[in-house]
PyMOL CGO cylinders between C-alpha atoms (Angstrom):
from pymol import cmd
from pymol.cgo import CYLINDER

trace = [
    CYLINDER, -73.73, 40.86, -6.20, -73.27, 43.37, -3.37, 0.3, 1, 1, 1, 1, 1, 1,
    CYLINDER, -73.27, 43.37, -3.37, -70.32, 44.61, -1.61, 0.3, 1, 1, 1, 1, 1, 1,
    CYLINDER, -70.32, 44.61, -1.61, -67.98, 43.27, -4.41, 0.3, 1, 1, 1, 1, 1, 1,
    CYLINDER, -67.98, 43.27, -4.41, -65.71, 44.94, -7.29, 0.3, 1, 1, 1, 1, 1, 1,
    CYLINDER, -65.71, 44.94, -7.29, -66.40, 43.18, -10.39, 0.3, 1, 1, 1, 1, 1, 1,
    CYLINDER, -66.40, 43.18, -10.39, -63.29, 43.87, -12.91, 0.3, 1, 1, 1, 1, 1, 1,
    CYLINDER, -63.29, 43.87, -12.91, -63.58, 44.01, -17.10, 0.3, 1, 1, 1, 1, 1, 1,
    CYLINDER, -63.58, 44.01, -17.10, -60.85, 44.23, -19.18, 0.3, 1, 1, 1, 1, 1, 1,
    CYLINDER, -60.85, 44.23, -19.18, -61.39, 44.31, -22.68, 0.3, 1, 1, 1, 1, 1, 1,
    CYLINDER, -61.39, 44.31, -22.68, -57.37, 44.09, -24.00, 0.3, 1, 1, 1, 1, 1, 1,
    CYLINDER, -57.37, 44.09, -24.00, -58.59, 44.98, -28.15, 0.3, 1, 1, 1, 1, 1, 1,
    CYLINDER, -58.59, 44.98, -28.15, -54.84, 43.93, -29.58, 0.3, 1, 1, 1, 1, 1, 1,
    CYLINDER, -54.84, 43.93, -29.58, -54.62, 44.96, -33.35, 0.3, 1, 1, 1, 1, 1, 1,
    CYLINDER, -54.62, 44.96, -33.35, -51.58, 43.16, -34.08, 0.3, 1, 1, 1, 1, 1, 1,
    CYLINDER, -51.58, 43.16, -34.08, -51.23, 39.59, -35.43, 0.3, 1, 1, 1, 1, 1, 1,
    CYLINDER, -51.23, 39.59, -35.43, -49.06, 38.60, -32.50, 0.3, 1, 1, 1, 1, 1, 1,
    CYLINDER, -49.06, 38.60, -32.50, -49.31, 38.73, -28.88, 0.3, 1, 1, 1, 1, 1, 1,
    CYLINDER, -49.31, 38.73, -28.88, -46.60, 41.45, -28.01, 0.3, 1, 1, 1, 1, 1, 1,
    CYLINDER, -46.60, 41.45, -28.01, -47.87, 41.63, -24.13, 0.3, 1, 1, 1, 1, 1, 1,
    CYLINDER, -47.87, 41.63, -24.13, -48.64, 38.44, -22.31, 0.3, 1, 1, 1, 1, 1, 1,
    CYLINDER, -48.64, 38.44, -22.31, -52.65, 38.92, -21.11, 0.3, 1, 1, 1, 1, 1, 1,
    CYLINDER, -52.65, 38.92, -21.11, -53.56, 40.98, -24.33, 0.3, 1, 1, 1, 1, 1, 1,
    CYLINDER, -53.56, 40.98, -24.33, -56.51, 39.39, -26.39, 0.3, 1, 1, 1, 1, 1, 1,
    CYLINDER, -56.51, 39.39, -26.39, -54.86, 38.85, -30.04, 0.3, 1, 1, 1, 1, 1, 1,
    CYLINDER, -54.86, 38.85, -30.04, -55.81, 37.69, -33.41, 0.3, 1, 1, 1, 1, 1, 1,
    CYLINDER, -55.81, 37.69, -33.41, -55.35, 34.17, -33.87, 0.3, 1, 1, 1, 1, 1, 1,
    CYLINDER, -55.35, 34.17, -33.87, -55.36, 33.44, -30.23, 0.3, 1, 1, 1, 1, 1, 1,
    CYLINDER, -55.36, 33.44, -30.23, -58.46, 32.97, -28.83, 0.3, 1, 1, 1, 1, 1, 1,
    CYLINDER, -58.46, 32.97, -28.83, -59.99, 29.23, -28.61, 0.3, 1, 1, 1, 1, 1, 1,
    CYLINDER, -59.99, 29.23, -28.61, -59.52, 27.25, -31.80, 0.3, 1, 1, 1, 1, 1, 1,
    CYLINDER, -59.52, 27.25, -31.80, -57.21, 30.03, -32.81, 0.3, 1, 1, 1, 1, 1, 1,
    CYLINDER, -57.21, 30.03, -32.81, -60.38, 32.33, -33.23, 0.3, 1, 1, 1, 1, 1, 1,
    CYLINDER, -60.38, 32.33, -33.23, -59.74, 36.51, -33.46, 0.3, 1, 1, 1, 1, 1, 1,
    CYLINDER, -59.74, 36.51, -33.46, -60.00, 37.25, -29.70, 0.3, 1, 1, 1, 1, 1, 1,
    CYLINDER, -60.00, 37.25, -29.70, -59.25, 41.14, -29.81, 0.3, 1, 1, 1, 1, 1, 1,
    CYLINDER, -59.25, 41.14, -29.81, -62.51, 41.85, -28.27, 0.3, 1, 1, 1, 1, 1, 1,
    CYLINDER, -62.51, 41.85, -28.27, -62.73, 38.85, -25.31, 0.3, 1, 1, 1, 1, 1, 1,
    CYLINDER, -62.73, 38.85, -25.31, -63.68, 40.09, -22.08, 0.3, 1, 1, 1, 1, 1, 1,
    CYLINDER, -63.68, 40.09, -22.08, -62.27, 39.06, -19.08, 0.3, 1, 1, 1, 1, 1, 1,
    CYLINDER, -62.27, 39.06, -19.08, -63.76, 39.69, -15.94, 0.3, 1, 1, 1, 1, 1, 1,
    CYLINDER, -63.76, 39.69, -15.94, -62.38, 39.66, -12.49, 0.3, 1, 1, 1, 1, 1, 1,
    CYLINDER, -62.38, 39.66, -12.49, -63.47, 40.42, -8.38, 0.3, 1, 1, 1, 1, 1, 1,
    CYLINDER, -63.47, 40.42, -8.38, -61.10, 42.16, -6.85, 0.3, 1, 1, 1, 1, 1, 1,
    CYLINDER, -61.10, 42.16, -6.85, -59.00, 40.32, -4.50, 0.3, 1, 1, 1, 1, 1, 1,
    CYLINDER, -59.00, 40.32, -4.50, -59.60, 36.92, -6.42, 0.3, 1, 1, 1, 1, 1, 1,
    CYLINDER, -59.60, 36.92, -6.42, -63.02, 36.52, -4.79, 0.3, 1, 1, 1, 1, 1, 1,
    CYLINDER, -63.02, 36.52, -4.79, -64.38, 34.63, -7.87, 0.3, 1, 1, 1, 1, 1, 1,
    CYLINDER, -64.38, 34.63, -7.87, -62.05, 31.78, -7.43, 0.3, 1, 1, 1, 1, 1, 1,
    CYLINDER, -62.05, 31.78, -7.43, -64.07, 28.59, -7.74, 0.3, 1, 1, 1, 1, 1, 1,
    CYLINDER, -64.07, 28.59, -7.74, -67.31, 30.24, -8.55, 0.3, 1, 1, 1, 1, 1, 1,
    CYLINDER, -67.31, 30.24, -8.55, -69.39, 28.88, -11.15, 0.3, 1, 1, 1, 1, 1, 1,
    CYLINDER, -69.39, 28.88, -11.15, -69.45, 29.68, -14.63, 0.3, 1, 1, 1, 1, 1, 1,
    CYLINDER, -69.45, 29.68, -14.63, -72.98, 29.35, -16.82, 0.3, 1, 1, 1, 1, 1, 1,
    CYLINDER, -72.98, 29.35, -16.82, -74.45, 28.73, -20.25, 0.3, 1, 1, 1, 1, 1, 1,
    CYLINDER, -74.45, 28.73, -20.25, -75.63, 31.77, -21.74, 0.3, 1, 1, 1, 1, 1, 1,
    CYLINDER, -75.63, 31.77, -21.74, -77.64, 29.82, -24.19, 0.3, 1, 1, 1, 1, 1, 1,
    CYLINDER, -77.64, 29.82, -24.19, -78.80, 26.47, -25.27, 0.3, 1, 1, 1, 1, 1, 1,
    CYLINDER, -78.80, 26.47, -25.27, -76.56, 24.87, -27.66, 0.3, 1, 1, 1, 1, 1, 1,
    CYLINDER, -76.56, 24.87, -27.66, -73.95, 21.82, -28.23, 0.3, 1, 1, 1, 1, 1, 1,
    CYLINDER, -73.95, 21.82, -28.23, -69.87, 21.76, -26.94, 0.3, 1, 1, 1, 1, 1, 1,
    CYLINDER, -69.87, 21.76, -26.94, -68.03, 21.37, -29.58, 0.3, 1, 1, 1, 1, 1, 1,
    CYLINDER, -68.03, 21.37, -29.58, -64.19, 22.02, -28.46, 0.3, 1, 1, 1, 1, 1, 1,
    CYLINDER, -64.19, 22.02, -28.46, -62.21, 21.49, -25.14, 0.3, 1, 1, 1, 1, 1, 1,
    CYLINDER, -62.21, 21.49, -25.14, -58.87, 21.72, -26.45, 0.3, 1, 1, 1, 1, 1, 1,
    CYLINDER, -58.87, 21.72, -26.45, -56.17, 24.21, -26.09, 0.3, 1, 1, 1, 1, 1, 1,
    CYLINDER, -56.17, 24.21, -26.09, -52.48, 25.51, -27.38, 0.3, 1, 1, 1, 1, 1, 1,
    CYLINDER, -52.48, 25.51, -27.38, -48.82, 25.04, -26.77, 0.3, 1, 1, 1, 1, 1, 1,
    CYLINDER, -48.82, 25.04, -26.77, -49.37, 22.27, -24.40, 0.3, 1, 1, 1, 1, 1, 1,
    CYLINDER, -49.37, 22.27, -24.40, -52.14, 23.94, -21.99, 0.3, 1, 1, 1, 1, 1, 1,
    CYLINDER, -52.14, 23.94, -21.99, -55.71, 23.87, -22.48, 0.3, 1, 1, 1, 1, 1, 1,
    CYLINDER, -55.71, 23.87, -22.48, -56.40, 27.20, -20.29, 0.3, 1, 1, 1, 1, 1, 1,
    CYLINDER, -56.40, 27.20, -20.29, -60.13, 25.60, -19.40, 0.3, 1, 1, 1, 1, 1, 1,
    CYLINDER, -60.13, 25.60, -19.40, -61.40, 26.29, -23.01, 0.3, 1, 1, 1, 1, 1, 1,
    CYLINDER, -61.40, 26.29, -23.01, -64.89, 25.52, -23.73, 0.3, 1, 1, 1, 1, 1, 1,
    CYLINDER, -64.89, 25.52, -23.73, -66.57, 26.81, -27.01, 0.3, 1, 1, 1, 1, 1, 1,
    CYLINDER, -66.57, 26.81, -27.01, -70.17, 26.07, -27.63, 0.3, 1, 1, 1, 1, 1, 1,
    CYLINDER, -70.17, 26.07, -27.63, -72.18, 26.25, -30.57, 0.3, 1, 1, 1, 1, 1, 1,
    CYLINDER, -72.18, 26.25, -30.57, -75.40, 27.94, -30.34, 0.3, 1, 1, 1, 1, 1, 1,
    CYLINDER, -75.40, 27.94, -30.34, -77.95, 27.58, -33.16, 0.3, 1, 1, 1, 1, 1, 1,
    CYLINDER, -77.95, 27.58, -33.16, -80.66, 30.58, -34.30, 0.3, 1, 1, 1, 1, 1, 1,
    CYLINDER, -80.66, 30.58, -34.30, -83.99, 29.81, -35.93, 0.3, 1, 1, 1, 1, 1, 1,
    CYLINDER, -83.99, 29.81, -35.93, -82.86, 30.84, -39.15, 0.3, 1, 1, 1, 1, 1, 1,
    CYLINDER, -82.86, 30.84, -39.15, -80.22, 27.89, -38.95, 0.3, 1, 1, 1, 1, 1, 1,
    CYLINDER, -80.22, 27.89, -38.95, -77.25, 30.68, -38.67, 0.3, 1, 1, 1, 1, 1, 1,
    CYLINDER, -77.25, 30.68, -38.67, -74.81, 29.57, -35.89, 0.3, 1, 1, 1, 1, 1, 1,
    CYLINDER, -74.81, 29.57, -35.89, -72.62, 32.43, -33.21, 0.3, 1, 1, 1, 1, 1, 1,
    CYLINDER, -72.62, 32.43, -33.21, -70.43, 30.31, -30.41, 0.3, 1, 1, 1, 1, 1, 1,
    CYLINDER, -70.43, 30.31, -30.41, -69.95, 31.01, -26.74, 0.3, 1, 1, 1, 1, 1, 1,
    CYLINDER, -69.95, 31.01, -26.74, -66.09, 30.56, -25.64, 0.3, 1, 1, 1, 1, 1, 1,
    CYLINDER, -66.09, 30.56, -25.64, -64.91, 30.26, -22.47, 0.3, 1, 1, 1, 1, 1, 1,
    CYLINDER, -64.91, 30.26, -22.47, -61.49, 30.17, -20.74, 0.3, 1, 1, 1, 1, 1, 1,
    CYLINDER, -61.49, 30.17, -20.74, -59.84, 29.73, -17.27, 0.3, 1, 1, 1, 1, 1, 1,
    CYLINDER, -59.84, 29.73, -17.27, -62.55, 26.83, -16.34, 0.3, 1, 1, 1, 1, 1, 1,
    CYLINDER, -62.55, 26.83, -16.34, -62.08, 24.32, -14.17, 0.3, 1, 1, 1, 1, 1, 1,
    CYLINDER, -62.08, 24.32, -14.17, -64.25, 21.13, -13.82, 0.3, 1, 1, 1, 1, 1, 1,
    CYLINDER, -64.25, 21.13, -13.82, -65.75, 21.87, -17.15, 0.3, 1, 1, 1, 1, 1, 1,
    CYLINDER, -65.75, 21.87, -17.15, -68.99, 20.32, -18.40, 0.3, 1, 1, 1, 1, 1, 1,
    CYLINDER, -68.99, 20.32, -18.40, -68.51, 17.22, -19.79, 0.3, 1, 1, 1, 1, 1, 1,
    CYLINDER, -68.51, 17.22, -19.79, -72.48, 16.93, -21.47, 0.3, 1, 1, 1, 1, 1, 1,
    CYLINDER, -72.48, 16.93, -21.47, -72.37, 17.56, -25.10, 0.3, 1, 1, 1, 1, 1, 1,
    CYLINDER, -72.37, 17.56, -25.10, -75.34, 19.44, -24.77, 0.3, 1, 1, 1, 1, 1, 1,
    CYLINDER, -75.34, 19.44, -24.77, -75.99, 22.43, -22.60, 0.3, 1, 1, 1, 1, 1, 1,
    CYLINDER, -75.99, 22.43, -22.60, -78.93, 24.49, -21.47, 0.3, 1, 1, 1, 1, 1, 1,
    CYLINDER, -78.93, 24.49, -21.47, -79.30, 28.33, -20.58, 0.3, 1, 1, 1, 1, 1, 1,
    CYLINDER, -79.30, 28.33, -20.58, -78.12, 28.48, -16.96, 0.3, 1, 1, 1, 1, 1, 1,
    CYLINDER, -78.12, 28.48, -16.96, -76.32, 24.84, -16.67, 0.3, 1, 1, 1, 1, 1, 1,
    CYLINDER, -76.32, 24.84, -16.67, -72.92, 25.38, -15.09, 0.3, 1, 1, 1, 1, 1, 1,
    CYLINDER, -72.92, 25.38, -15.09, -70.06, 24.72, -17.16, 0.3, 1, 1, 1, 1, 1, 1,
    CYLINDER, -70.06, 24.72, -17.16, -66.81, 24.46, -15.12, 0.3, 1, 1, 1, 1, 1, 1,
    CYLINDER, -66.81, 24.46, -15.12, -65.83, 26.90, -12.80, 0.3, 1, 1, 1, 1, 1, 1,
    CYLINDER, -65.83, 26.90, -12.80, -63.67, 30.03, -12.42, 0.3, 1, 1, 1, 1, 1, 1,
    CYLINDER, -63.67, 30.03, -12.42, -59.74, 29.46, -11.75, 0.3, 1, 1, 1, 1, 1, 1,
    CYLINDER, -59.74, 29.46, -11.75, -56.02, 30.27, -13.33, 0.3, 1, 1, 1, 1, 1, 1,
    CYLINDER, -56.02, 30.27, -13.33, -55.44, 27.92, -15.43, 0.3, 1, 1, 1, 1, 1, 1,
    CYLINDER, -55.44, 27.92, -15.43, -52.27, 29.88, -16.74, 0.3, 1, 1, 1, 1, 1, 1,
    CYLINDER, -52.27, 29.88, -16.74, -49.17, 28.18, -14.54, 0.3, 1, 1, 1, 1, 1, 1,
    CYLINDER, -49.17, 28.18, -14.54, -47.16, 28.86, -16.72, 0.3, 1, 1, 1, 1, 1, 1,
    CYLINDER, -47.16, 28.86, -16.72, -48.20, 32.93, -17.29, 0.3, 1, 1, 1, 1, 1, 1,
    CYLINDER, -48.20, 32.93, -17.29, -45.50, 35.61, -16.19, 0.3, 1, 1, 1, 1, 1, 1,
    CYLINDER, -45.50, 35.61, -16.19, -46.22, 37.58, -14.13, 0.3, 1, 1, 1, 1, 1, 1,
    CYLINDER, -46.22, 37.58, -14.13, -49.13, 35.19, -12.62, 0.3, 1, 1, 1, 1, 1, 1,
    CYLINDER, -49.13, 35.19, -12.62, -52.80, 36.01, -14.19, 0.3, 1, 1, 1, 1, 1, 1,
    CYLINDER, -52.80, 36.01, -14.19, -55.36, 36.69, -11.47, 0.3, 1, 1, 1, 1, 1, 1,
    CYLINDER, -55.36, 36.69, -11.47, -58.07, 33.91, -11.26, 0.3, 1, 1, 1, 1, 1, 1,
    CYLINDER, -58.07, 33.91, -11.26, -60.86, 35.19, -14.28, 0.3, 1, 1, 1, 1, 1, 1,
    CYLINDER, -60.86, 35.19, -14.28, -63.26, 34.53, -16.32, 0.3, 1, 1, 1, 1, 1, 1,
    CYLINDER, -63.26, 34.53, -16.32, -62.18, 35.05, -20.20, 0.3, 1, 1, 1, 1, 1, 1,
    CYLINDER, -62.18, 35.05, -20.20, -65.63, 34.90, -22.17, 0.3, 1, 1, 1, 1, 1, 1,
    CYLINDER, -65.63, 34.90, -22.17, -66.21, 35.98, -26.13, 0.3, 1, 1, 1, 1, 1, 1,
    CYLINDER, -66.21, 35.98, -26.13, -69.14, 35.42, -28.18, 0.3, 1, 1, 1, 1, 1, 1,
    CYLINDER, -69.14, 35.42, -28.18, -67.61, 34.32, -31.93, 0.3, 1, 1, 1, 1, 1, 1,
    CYLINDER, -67.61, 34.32, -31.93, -69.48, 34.17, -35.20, 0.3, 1, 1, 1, 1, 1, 1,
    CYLINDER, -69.48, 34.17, -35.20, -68.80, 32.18, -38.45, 0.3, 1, 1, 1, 1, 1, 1,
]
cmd.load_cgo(trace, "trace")
C-alpha cells in the first residue's frame, strides 16, 4: 500500500496475568490460547477501519466465541498440513465475520474494527492476528 503507515506491535507479556490493558498475555488469546507473541497491526490515523481481513490459508472455522461477555471479533481457523499435523489462524477485532465453515486462501473473513467498547483508554481500530499450534 503506498502513502500509508502500517503499525506492528508485538506486546510479548511474560506474566500469567494481564497487568496492562492491550498487552498480549498467557491465557488470553482466543480460546484462552498463550497470546504473548500476537501481532497487532494498525494504519496510522485509523485508516484500516472497515478494511477487509483474509484467509491466510485453506482450512475449517472452528471458534467464534469470546470472554467476559465480549467476543472482540474472534475467529480461529484450523488449518490442516499433509502430514495430518494441524497450526490455527486467530483473528480478533473483526467485524462481519465469515460465517462459511470452510475457508479458502484469500476469502475475506470479517473486517477490521474496535470491537473493545468497553477498553480504557479506547483501542485504535486493528487487526490482532496469531498463528497457534497444538
Amino acid at each position: 500500500m503506498s502513502n500509508t503507515d502500517w503499525c506492528f506491535w508485538q506486546w510479548g507479556a511474560q506474566t500469567d496475568e494481564c497487568e496492562d490493558p492491550g498487552t498480549h498475555c498467557i491465557g488470553a488469546g482466543i480460546g484462552d490460547a498463550d497470546d504473548t507473541y500476537a501481532w497487532d497491526a494498525n494504519l496510522s490515523n485509523n485508516l484500516d477501519d472497515g478494511l477487509p481481513v483474509y484467509a491466510v490459508a485453506n482450512g475449517e472455522v472452528i471458534y467464534t466465541g469470546g470472554w467476559g461477555g465480549n467476543t472482540y471479533g474472534q475467529l480461529l481457523i484450523k488449518h490442516t498440513l499433509p502430514n495430518g499435523n494441524h497450526w490455527y489462524s486467530g483473528y480478533m477485532h473483526l467485524e462481519n465475520k465469515t460465517s462459511n465453515s470452510c475457508v479458502k486462501v484469500g476469502d475475506i473473513v470479517g473486517y477490521i474494527s474496535n470491537t473493545c467498547s468497553t477498553c480504557s483508554p479506547p483501542l485504535p481500530d486493528h487487526l490482532h492476528f496469531a498463528v497457534y499450534k497444538k
